[in-house]
C-alpha distance (Angstrom), angle and dihedral (degrees) to the residues before:
residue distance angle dihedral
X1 . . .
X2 3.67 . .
X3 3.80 97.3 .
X4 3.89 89.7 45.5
X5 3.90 92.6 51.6
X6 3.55 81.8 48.0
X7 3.63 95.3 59.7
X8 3.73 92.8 38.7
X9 3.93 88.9 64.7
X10 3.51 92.6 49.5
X11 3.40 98.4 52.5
X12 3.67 90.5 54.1
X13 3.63 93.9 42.1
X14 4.16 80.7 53.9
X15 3.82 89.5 49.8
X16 3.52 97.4 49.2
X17 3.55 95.1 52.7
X18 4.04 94.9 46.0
X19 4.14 82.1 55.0
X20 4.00 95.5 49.8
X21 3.89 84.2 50.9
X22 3.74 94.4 51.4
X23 3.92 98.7 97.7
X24 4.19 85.9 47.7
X25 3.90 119.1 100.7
X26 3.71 112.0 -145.4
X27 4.56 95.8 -145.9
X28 3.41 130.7 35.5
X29 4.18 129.9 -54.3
X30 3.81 113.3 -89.8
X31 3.86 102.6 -79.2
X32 3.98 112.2 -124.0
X33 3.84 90.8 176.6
X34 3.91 137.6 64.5
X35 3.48 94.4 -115.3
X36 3.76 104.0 42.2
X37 4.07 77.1 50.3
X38 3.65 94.1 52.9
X39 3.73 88.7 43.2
X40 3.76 97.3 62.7
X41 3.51 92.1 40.8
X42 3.70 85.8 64.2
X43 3.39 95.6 43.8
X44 3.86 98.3 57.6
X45 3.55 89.6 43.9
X46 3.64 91.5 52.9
X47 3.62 93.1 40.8
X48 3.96 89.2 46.5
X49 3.67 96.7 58.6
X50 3.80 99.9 36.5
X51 4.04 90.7 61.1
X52 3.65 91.8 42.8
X53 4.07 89.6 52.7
X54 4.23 76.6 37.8
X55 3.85 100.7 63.0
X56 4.41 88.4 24.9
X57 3.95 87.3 71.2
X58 3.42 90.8 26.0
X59 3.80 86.5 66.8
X60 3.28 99.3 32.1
X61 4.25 89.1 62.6
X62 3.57 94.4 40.7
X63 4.15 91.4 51.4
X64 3.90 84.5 41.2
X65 3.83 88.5 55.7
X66 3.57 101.1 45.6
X67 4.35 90.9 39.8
X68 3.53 91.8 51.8
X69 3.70 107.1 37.4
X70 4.14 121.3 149.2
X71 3.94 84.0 -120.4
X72 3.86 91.5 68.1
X73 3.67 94.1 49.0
X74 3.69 90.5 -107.3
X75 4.22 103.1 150.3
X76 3.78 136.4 -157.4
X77 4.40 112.4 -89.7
X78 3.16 113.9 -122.1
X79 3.91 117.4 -122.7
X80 3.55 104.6 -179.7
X81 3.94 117.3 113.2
X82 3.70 125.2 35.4
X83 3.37 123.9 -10.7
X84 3.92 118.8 -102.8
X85 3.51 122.6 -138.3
X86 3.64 88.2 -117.6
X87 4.00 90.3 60.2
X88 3.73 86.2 48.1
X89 3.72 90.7 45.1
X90 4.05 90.1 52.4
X91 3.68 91.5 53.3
X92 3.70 110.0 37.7
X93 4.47 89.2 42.2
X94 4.02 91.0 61.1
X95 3.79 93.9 42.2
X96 4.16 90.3 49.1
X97 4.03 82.7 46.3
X98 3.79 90.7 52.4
X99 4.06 92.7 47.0
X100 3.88 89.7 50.6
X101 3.60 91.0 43.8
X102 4.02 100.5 46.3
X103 3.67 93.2 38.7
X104 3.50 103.3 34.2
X105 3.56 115.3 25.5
X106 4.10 97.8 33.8
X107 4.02 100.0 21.9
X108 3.59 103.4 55.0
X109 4.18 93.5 55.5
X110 3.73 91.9 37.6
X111 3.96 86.5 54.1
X112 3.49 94.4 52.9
X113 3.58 84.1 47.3
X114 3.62 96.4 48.5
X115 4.24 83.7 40.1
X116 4.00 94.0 52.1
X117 3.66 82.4 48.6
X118 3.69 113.6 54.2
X119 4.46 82.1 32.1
X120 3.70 94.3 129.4
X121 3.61 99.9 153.3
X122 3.70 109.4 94.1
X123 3.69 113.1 91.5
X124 3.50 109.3 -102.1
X125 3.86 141.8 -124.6
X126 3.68 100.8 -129.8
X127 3.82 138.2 -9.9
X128 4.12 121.0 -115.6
X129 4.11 116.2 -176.0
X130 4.08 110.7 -164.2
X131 3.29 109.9 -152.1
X132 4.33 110.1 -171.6
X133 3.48 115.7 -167.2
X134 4.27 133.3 156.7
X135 3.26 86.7 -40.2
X136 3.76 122.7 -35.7
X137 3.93 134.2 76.9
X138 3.60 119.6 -117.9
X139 3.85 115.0 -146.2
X140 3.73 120.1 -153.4
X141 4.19 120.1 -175.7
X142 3.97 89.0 -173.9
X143 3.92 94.3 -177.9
X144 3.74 88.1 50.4
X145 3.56 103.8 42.8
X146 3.95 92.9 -128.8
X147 4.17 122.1 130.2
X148 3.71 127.1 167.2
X149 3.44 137.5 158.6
X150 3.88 134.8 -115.7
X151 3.64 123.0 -146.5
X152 3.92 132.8 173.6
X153 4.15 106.3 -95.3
X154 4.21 95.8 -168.5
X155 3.96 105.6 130.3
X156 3.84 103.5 -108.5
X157 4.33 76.4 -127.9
X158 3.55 86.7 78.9
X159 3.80 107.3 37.0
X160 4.04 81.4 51.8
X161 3.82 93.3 53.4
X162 3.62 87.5 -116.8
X163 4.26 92.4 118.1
X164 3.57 137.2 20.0
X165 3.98 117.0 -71.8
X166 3.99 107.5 -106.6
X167 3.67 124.4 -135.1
X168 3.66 100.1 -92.4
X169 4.11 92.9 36.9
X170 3.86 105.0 177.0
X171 3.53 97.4 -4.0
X172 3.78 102.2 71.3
X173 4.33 119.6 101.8
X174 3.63 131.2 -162.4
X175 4.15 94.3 -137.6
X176 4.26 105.7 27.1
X177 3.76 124.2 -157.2
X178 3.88 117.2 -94.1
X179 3.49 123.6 -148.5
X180 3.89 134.4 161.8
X181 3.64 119.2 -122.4
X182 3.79 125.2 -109.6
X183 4.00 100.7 18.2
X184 3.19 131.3 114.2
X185 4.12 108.3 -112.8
X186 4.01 126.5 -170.5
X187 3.43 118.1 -141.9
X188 3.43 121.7 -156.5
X189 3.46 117.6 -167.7
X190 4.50 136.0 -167.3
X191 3.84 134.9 138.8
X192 3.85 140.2 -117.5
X193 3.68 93.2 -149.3
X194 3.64 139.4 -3.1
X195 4.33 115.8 2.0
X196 4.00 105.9 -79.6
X197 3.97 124.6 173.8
X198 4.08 134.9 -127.6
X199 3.20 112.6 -140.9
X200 3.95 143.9 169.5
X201 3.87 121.8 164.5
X202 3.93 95.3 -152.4
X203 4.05 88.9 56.1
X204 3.73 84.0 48.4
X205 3.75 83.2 -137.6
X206 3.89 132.8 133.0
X207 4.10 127.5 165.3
X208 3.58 130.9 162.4
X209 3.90 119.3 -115.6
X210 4.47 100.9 -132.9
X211 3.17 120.0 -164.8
X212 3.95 109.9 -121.3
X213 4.01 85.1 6.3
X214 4.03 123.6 99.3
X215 3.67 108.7 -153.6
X216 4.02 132.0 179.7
X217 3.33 162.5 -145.7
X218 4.10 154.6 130.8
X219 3.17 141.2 -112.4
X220 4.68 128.7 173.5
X221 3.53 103.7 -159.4
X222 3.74 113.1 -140.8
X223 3.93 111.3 -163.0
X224 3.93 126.0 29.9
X225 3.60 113.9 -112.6
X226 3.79 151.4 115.6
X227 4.35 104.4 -82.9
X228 3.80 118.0 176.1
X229 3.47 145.3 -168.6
X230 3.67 149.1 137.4
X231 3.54 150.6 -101.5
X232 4.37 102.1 -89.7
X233 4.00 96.3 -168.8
X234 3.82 114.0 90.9
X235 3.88 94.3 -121.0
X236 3.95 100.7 163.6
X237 3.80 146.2 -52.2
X238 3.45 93.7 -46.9
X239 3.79 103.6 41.4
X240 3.92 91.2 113.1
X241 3.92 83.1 73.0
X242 3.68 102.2 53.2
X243 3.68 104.8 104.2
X244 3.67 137.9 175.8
X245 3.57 128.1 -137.2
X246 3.64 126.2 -172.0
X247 4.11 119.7 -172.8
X248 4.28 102.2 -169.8
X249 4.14 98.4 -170.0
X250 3.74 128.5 166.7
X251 3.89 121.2 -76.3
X252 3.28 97.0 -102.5
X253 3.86 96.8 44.8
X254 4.08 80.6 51.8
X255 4.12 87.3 51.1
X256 4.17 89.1 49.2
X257 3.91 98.2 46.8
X258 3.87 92.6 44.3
X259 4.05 89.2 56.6
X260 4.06 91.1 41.1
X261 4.21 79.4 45.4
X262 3.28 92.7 54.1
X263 4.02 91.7 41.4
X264 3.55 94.1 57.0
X265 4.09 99.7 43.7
X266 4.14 81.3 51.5
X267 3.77 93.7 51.3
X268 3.83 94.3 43.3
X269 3.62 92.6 46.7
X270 3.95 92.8 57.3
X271 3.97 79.5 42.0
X272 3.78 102.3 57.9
X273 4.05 94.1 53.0
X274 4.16 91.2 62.9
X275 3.49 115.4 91.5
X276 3.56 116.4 -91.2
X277 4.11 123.2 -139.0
X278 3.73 127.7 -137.2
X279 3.69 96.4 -103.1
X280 3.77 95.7 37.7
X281 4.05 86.8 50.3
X282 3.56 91.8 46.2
X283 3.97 97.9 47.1
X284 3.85 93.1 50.7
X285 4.07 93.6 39.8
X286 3.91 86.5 57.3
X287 3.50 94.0 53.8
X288 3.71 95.8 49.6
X289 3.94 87.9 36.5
X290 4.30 90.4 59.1
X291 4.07 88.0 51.5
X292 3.81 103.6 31.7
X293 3.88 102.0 37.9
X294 3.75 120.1 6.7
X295 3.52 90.8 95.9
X296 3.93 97.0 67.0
X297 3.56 98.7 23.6
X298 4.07 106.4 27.2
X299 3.08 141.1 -136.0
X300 3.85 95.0 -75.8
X301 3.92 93.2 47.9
X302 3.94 86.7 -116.5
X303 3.62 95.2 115.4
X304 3.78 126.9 -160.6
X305 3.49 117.1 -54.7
X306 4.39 115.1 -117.9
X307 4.31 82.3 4.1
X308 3.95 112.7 54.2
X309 3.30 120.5 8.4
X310 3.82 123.4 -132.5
X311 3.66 126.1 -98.6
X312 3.63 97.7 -167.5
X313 3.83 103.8 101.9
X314 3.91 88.6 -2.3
X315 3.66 125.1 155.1
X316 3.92 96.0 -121.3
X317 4.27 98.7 42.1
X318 4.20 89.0 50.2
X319 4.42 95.4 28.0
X320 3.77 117.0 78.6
X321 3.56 117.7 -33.9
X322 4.39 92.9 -131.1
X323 4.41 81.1 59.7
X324 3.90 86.1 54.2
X325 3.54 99.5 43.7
X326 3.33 96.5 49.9
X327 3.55 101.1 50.8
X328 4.00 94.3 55.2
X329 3.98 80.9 49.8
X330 3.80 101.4 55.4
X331 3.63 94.6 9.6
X332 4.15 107.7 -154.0
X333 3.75 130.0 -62.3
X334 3.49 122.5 -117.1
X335 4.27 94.0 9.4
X336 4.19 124.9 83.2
X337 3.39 87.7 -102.2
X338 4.29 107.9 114.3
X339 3.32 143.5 -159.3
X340 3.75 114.4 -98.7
X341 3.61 90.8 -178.6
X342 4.03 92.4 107.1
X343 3.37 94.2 28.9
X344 3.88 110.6 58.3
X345 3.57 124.8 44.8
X346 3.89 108.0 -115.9
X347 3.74 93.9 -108.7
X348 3.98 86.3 52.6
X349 3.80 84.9 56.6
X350 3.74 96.8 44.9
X351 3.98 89.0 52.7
X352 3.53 93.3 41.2
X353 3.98 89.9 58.0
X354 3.50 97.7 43.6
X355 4.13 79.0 57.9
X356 3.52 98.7 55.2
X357 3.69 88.8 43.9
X358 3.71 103.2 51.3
X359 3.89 94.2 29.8
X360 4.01 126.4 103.1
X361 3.60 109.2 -12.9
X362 4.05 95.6 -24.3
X363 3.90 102.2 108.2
X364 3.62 104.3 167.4
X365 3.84 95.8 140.9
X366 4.02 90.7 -139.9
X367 3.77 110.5 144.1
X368 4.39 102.9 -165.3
X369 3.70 118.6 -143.3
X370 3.76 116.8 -140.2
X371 4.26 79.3 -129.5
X372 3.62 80.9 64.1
X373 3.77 97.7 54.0
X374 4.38 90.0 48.4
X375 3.61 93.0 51.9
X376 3.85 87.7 59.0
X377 3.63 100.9 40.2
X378 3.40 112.5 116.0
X379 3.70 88.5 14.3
X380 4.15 110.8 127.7
């Protein structure tokens, strides 16, 4: 009774498993790009000929084993002495088989592969600069004159357990990528920080973001759709929420979001040199405060103790206001804390002060310009 309640329990254990793995696809996502098509082609044909070699020597030991068994009479050769050519022929035939086979059979298509890949020649549609930094993408449409930044958007309630998990948990931004299906776009890739990777399985595409380095590569997009994925170099604490998020829409959809792009960086621009209130400051510096910085420094400005130190009553959110804005600016060598220089507009960083400043128990009353935040740029 024992053994069967045993096996009772491991079926259902077995069961349970299968059902949590339901959702999961066992190969690749659809391709909807040359490369990620060439990619799985390799990959089956790769896959293909490694089982068949797989289950040929499989076979081939299992036969042996069974043929030449000590119950048959069969004995162990002896190898000591000089070598025979047929010793020498049983070593040198398998290694000739595994030259032909690595650099015939599996080089030449992972070559092209490789080839296709790194093919950067062919003048390009459009023009798409990555920017990583701790831990957001920065988008850059050079010919078009359009850059934006795209942060993570899941509620910290969920990624603290403290609500369900949405549909897109992790992989959800506030500002997506837009690209226009069928061209031919060059990416251009480098880093603000530490080496981070874009990547998106449908595009079959992966390249590391290098500080001081601009790397490349392509990608034509073949169906419209929403494709996601995620940065896949450890870059930090928070590289688990660095997603990517890739909207592929028609041409002309492409042509009417550049011009309402463009619209909207023209109208923010005259925007950010009024005057900003207290409460208008404060409202907008929250906002960016919950995407940019809540991680390190929480939601209560208390920070994490021996990691990120609280702002709440700190010496740099309630000192002078210069000290302040030049740490968000040039953030601080050798600690997690960034430079948000190139990453927020200087308006962002003037409301995001006057947050930090007027927030908790801070009550300093200063209200930062975005003015204020030029004039230092630059500044050490």
């Amino acid at each position: 009774m024992r053994g069967l309640k045993q096996l009772g329990l491991g079926v259902a254990g077995a069961l349970g498993s299968a059902a949590v793995l339901a959702n999961y696809s066992w190969n690749f996502p659809e391709p909807v790009t040359p490369i990620a098509h060439e990619t799985l082609h390799v990959h089956n044909l790769f896959m293909v000929i490694a089982l068949t070699l797989f289950f040929a020597v499989l076979a081939i030991m299992l036969y042996s084993f069974w043929a030449h068994r000590k119950s048959r009479g069969q004995k162990a050769a002896d190898f000591v002495g000089p070598k025979s050519r047929k010793q020498w022929a049983w070593v040198l035939l398998p290694f000739a088989c595994l030259l032909i086979l690595d650099y015939g059979v599996f080089g030449i298509p992972a070559f092209h592969a490789v080839h296709m890949y790194e093919d950067t020649r062919t003048d390009a549609d459009l023009v798409i600069k990555v920017t990583g930094s701790q831990w957001l993408w920065q988008y850059e449409y050079p010919s078009e004159g359009i850059k934006f930044n795209s942060r993570l958007v899941t509620p910290r309630a969920q990624i603290d357990n403290q609500e369900p998990k949405g549909e897109n948990y992790l992989l959800e931004v506030d500002n997506p990528l837009v690209l226009p299906v069928g061209k031919k776009i060059r990416f251009i890739t480098t880093s603000n920080d530490v080496i981070h990777s874009w990547w998106v399985p449908a595009f079959g595409v992966k390249r590391d973001a290098v500080p001081g380095f601009l790397r490349e590569f392509w990608a034509t997009i073949e169906k419209t759709g929403i494709y996601r994925g995620q940065c896949s170099e450890l870059c930090g604490k928070e590289h688990g929420f660095m997603p990517v998020v890739v909207k592929v829409v028609s041409q002309d959809e492409f042509k009417a979001w550049v011009a309402q792009k463009k619209g909207v960086v023209a109208t923010a621009g005259a925007d950010d040199s009024k005057p900003l209130t207290l409460d208008v400051a404060k409202a907008r510096g929250e906002k960016i405060y919950n995407t940019t910085c809540v991680a390190c420094h929480q939601a209560t400005g208390m920070g994490i103790a021996g990691a990120f130190p609280a702002l709440n009553g700190s010496k740099v959110a309630t000192g002078p206001v210069d000290v302040h804005i030049k740490t968000v600016l040039n953030g601080r060598p050798g600690t997690a804390m960034v430079a948000f220089g190139q990453q927020l507009s200087n308006a962002d960083i003037a409301a995001v002060i006057t947050y930090e400043r007027n927030a908790w128990d801070n009550k300093t009353g200063d209200v930062v310009q975005s003015a204020q935040v030029a004039a230092l740029k630059g500044a050490p």
